[in-house]
N, C-alpha and C positions, 0 to 999 in steps of 0.2 A: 413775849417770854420765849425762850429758846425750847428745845423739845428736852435735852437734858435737863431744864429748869421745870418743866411740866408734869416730867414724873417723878422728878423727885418732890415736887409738892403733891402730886396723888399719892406716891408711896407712906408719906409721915399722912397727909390728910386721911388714907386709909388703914392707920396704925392708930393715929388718934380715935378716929369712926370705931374703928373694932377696941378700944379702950372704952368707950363712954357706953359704947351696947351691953348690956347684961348676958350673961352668961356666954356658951363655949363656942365658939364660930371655927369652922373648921379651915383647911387654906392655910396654906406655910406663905414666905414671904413674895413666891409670884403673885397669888391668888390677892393676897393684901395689895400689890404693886398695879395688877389690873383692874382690881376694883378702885379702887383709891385711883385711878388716871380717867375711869370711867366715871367716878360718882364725881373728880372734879370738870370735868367735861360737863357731866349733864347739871353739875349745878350753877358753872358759869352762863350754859343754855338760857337756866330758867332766871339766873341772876338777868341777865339781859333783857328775855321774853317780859319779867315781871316787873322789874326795876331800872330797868337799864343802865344796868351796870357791865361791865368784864370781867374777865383775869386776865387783863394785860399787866401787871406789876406782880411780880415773885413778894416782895415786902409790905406789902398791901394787908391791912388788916380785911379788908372785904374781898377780895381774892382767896384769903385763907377762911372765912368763915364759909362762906359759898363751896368753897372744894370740900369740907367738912360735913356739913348740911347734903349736899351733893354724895359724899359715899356712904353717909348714914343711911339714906334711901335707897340706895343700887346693896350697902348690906343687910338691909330691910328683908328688900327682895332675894336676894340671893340668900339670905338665911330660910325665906319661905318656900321656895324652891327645894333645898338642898333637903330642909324638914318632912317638907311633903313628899318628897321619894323616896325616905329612909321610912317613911310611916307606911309605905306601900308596900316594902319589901318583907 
């Protein structure tokens, strides 16, 4: 997959991830563009480590589930982060 093809599947897979999570997530559309490139990063990681699978194909139903899966968890965390410093303040 090309690197234009990469982010643009973290940008929607981190548009979809911040659609399916419940309530307010803060991040305009950088923050969406780098978590969604990172959450499909680390879930083609674990897709490979666990399954052995890729994200080699852009139209791949299991490329898009995994980038998915992948930035739900990286907004997991970055909403637990983000929560807990505003709770400190």
């Amino acid at each position: 997959m090309s690197f234009l093809g990469f982010l643009l599947l973290g940008l929607i897979a981190g548009a979809i991830a911040k659609a399916i999570l419940p309530g307010r997530q803060g991040g305009g559309w950088f923050i969406t563009l780098l978590l969604g490139v990172i959450g499909a990063f680390l879930g083609g990681w674990l897709g490979g480590l666990l399954f052995n699978v890729n994200l080699g194909e852009f139209f791949s139903l299991t490329t898009w589930i995994l980038a998915i899966v992948g930035s739900l968890i990286v907004l997991l965390i970055y909403g637990a982060i983000t929560n807990r410093r505003h709770a400190k303040s």
